[in-house]
N, C-alpha and C positions, 0 to 999 in steps of 0.2 A: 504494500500500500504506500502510496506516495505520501509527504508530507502535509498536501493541502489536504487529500485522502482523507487523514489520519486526523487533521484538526478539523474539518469538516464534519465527521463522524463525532468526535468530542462535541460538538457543538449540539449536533442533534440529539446524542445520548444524554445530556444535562441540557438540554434549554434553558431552567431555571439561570442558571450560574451565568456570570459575564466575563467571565475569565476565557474560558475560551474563543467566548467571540472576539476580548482583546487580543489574545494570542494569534488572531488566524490574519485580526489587521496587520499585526506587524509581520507575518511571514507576507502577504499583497504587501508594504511597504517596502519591501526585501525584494520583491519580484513584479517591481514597474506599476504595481496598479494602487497609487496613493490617494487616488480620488473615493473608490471604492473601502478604502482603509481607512480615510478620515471621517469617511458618512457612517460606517461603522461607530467609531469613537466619537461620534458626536452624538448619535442614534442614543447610543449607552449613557453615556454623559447627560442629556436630558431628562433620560430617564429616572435615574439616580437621584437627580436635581428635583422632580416634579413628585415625585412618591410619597411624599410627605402627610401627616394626619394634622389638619391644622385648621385654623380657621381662616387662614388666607384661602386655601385649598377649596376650601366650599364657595368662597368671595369670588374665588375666579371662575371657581367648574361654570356657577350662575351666568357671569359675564361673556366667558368662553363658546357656551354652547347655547346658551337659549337667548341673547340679544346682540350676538354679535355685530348684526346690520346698524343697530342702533347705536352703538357705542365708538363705533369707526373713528369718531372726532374727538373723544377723551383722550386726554391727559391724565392717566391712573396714577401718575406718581406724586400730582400735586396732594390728594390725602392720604397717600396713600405709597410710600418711596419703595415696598418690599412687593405690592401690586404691580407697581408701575414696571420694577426691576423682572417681573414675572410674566409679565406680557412682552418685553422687550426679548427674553429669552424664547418664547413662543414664535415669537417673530422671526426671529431669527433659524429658529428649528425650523419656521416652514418654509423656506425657501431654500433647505435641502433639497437635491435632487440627487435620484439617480434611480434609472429603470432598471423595474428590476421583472422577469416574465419567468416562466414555469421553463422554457426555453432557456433563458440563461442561469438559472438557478438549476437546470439540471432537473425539475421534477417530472418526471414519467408523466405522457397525456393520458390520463380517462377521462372516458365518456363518462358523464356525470358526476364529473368533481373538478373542480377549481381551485387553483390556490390563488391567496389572495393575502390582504395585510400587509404591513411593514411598521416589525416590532422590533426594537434593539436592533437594525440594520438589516431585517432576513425576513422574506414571506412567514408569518404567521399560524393562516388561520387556511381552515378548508371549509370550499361552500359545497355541501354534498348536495345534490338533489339523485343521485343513483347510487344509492347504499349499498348495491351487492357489487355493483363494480367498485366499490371504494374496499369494502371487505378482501376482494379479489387482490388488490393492488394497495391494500396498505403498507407491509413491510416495507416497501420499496416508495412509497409515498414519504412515511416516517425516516426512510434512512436519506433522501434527498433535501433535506431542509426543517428547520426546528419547528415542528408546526405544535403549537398549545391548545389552539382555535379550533373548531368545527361549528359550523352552520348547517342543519341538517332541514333540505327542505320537506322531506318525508321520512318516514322509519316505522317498521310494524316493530311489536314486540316480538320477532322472532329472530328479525336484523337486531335488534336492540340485544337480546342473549350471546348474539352472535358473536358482538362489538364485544363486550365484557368478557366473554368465554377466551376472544384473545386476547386480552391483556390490554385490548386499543385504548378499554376507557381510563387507565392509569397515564396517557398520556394528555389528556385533556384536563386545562385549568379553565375552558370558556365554552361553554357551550350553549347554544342558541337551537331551540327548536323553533321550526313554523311552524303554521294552522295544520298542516297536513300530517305531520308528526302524532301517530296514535297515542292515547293516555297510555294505556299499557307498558308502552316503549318507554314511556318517561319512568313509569313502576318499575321494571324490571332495570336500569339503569341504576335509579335511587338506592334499588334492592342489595346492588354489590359493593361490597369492601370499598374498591376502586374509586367509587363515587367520594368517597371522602377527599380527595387529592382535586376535584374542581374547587372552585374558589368564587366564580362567576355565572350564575344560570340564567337566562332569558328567554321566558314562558308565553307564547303570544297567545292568546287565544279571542277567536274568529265565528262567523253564524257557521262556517263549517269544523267547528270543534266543540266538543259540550264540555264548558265552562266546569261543572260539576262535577264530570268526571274529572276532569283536569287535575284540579283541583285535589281532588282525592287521592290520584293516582301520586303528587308530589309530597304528599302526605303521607304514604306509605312507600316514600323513601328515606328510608332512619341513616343512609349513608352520607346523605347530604348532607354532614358534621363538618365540611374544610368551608363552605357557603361563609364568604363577606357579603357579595351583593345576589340579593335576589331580585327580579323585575320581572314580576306577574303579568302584563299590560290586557286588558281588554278592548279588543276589534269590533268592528261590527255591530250585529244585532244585539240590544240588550239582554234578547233571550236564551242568548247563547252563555252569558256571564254567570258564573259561580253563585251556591246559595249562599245568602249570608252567613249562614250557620257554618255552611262548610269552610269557607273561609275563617270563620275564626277556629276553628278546628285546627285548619292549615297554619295559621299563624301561632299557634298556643304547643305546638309542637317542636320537640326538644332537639329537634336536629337545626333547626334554627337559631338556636338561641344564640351563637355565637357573628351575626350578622350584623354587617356594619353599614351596608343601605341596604333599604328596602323599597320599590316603586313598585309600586298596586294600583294603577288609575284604571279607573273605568270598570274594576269588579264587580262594583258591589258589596262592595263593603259598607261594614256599618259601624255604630257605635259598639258593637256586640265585640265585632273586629278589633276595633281600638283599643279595645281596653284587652283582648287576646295579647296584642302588638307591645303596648308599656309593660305587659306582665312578665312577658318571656325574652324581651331583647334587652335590655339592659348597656348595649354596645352600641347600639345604633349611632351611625352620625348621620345618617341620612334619611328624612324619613317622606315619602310622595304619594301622596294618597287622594291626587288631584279626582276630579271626574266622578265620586262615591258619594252615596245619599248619607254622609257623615253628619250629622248634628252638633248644635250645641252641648249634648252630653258627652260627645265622643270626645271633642274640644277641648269641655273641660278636665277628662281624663288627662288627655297630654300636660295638658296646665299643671297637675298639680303629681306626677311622677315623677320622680325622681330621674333625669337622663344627663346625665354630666358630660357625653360626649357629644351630642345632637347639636349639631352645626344648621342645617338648611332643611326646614320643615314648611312642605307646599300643602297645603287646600285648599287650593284652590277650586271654585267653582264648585264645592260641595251644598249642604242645605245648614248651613248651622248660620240661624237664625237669633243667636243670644247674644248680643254684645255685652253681656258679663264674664261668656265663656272667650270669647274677642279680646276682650281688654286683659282677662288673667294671661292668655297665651303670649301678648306684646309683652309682657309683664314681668314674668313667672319667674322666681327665683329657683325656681327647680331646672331651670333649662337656661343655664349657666354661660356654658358657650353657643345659644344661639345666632347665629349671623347674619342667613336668609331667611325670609319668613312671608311665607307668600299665605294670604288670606283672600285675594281678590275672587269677585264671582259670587262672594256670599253677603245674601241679601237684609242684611241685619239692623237694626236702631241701635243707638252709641257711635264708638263702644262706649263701654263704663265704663265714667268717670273715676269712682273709687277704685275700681281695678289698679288704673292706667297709672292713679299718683301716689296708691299704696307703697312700702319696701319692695322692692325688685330686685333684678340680677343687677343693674347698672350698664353703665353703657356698652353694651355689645354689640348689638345689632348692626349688619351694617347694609343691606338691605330690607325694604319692605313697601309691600303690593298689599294694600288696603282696599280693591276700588271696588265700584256697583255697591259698597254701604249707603247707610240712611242715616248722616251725622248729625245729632243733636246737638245744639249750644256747646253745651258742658262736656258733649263726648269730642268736640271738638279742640277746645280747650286745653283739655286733659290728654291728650294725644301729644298735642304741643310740648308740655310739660313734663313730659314722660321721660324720665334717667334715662330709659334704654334706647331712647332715640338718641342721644344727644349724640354718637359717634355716626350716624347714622353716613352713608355716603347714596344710595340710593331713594328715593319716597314716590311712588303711585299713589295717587287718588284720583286716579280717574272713572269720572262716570262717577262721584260719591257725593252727591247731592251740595255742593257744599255753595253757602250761599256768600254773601260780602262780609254780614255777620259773623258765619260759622270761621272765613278763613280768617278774617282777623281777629279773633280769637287767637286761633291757633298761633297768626307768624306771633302775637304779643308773649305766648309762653315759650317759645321753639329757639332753644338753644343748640343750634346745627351749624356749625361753623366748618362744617368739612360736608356739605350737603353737595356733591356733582350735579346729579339726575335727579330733577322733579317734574314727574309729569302730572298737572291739573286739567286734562282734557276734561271735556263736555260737562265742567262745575257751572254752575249760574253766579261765579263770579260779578259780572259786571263793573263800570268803570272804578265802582268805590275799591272791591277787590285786588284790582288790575294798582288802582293807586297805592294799597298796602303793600304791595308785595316788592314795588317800587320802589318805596323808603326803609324797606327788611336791608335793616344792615347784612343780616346773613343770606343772603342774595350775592351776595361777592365773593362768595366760593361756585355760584352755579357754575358749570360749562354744557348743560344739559336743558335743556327749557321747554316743555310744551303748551300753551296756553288756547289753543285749538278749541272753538266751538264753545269759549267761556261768556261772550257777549260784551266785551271790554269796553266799547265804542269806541268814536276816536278819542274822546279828552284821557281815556283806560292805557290807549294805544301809546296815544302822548306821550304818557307818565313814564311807563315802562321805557321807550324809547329815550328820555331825557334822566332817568335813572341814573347816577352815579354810583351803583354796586352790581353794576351788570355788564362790568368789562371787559367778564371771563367771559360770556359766553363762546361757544365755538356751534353751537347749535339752539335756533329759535325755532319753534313751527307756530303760528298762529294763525289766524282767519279772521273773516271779516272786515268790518270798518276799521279804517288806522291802519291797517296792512302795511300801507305805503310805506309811514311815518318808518316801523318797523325793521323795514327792509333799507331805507337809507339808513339807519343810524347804526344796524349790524351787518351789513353787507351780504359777507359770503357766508355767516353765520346762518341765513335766515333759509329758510325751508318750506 
């Protein structure tokens, strides 16, 4: 066996380990090919860099993947110099290049398998959608490149025994089934030893998969003990989504307990769930339970559990209807390191007030998506004044009724001096509003601004446009009357 051979082979036999793949850069340095040696060692070196359990980590995944378009024109280091320094590195890693195909990586063609990915400098992951041909040609699949990954677009439970019976599923840390993937398969997977060594599972389920069974069948895999992130997601027809019960079933089970996010939108889940979810995870940093008929009970469940690692908590667009349970969650001294906090979608009066100015965690937060509420005086107020805003770098209220009243309230208690991103779309602001927000000293950290469909008029438009704390911005979007004013006084700002 030749030397590249030999380190190519180490590379596939420990995937895990980055030793090898630095050893195999410096023999490519040794033998002309340094371009492909340095994307290596840069591939590694990000990695390394980015792994971290933190709350900058939850600050970015947010900014990173769910609002990128919108954030293009920030400046992250102005409050932020370890974010800032975070996205510069991002930046940087992505205009790495270097193709890479099954063809020059040397992986064998099947019919119904694709390699795909680029992790730590090397194809990844396999997209199966023909599992007996992937069966056929796995060793020779596995000994071409470090694959961790499989994306399986189908699988009966008999491929599934199949997969384990050789040893394949010990080499998977990420697995992804789709809709077409039988329950069974995912039981009999669960079922062996081997399932302990994934670490990432992603469960679609679709109107052509029953939700119930699903469900059940990931239940009755006690293997799935090595599980950080699970992501349940439901497709499709409602009908097709898990019973409530059975979900909290799934979730109150001990082979989870050791998980660090969990994404459940659109199940069906309930408050029954919820309180499944605080009881057995105790690790969690991540928790997304967007799209679920969750209440104000469930809400206040999270409120008052104890979760010391729980970073970025969505529920958005759920049913929770309380703003007492609203205000304990912006609140909550039991959720210590929260940072993102998305509540938008749910249709509530507040929050409360005594919630919001009670003892709390203090200032953590550093996002939060409040909008489609029904803000009263005092919940408005009391929002302002809230400890746990005060580090705050992102604020939604859009669509949250809020009137000239409600916000000047609000900017007179809000101590936000590192506030980027605030979007006040479609409030009934009006010019009085428009003129508050004008003379908010802490207006001169925005770089972010939307005021879109608030009803400012011109004298509204005026104010903001002759504003003296509104130098940062780098992004305006607003509408109607005054428009104009707007657009001469911030130029290429304006949107």
């Amino acid at each position: 066996m030749s030397d590249r051979a030999a380190l190519l082979a180490a590379i596939c036999a420990h995937p895990d380990e980055d030793t090898p793949r630095l050893m195999y850069a410096d023999w490519l340095d040794e033998h002309g090919q340094s371009k492909r040696a340095a994307y290596i060692r840069a591939k590694v070196a990000y990695y390394r860099a980015s792994r971290d359990d933190s709350a900058l980590a939850a600050l970015y995944e947010f900014i990173a993947t769910e609002y990128e378009n919108r954030f293009e024109r920030i400046d992250w280091s102005a409050p932020d110099a370890d974010l800032g320094a975070r996205r510069a590195a991002r930046a940087v890693h992505d205009k790495l290049k270097f193709k890479m195909t099954d063809k020059s990586e040397g992986v064998p063609t099947v019919k119904g398998v694709r390699a795909a990915g680029d992790f730590r400098g090397f194809l990844d992951t396999l997209h199966v959608s023909g599992p007996a041909a992937f069966l056929r040609r796995a060793p020779a699949l596995f000994a071409a490149a470090p694959f961790t990954g499989a994306r399986f677009a189908r699988l009966t439970a008999e491929q599934a025994r199949d997969i384990a019976a050789a040893g394949h599923l010990a080499r998977f840390r990420e697995l992804i089934f789709d809709t077409d993937v039988e329950p069974e398969a995912i039981a009999v997977l669960g079922a062996h030893p081997d399932a302990a060594g994934v670490s990432e599972l992603d469960v679609q389920v679709a109107s052509t998969r029953d939700g119930t069974a699903t469900a059940e069948a990931l239940a009755r895999g006690k293997h799935w003990t090595g599980l950080r992130a699970l992501y349940f997601s439901g497709l499709g027809d409602i009908d097709a989504r898990p019973d409530a019960n059975v979900s909290a079933d799934l979730f109150a089970r001990p082979q989870f307990r050791g998980l660090h996010s969990l994404k459940a939108w659109g199940t069906g889940a309930d408050d029954d769930t919820v309180r499944a979810i605080v009881r057995n995870m105790p690790e969690l940093r991540v928790i997304d339970l967007a799209l679920n008929p969750i209440g104000g009970r469930g809400a206040a469940l999270i409120a008052a559990k104890k979760l010391p690692h729980l970073r970025a908590l969505d529920l958005s667009s759920c049913e929770i209807n309380d703003g007492k349970a609203v205000g304990a969650i912006v609140n909550s001294a039991n959720l210590p390191a929260l940072t993102v906090l998305r509540l938008d979608g749910n249709y509530f009066d507040g929050p409360a007030a005594k919630a919001l100015t009670g003892a709390g965690r203090g200032p953590g937060l550093r996002v939060l998506k409040i909008g489609s509420a029904h803000f009263t005086p005092a919940g408005a107020a009391a929002l302002g004044a809230c400890p746990a805003l005060r580090g705050l770098y992102y604020l939604s209220l859009e669509y949250s009724r809020l009137t000239a009243d409600h916000f000047t309230g609000f900017l007179k208690r809000a101590a936000l001096d590192r506030l980027t991103f605030l979007d006040l779309t479609g409030n009934d602001l009006g010019p009085t509003g428009a003129k508050a927000l004008a003379a908010w000293p802490g207006a001169s950290s925005l770089q972010w601004l939307d005021v879109s469909y608030c009803d400012l008029g011109i004298s509204g438009a005026k104010a903001l446009a002759e504003s003296p704390h509104l130098g940062n911005l780098r992004h305006l979007h607003s509408s109607g009357p005054g428009a104009g004013a707007l657009k001469a006084r911030f130029k290429r700002a304006f949107v």
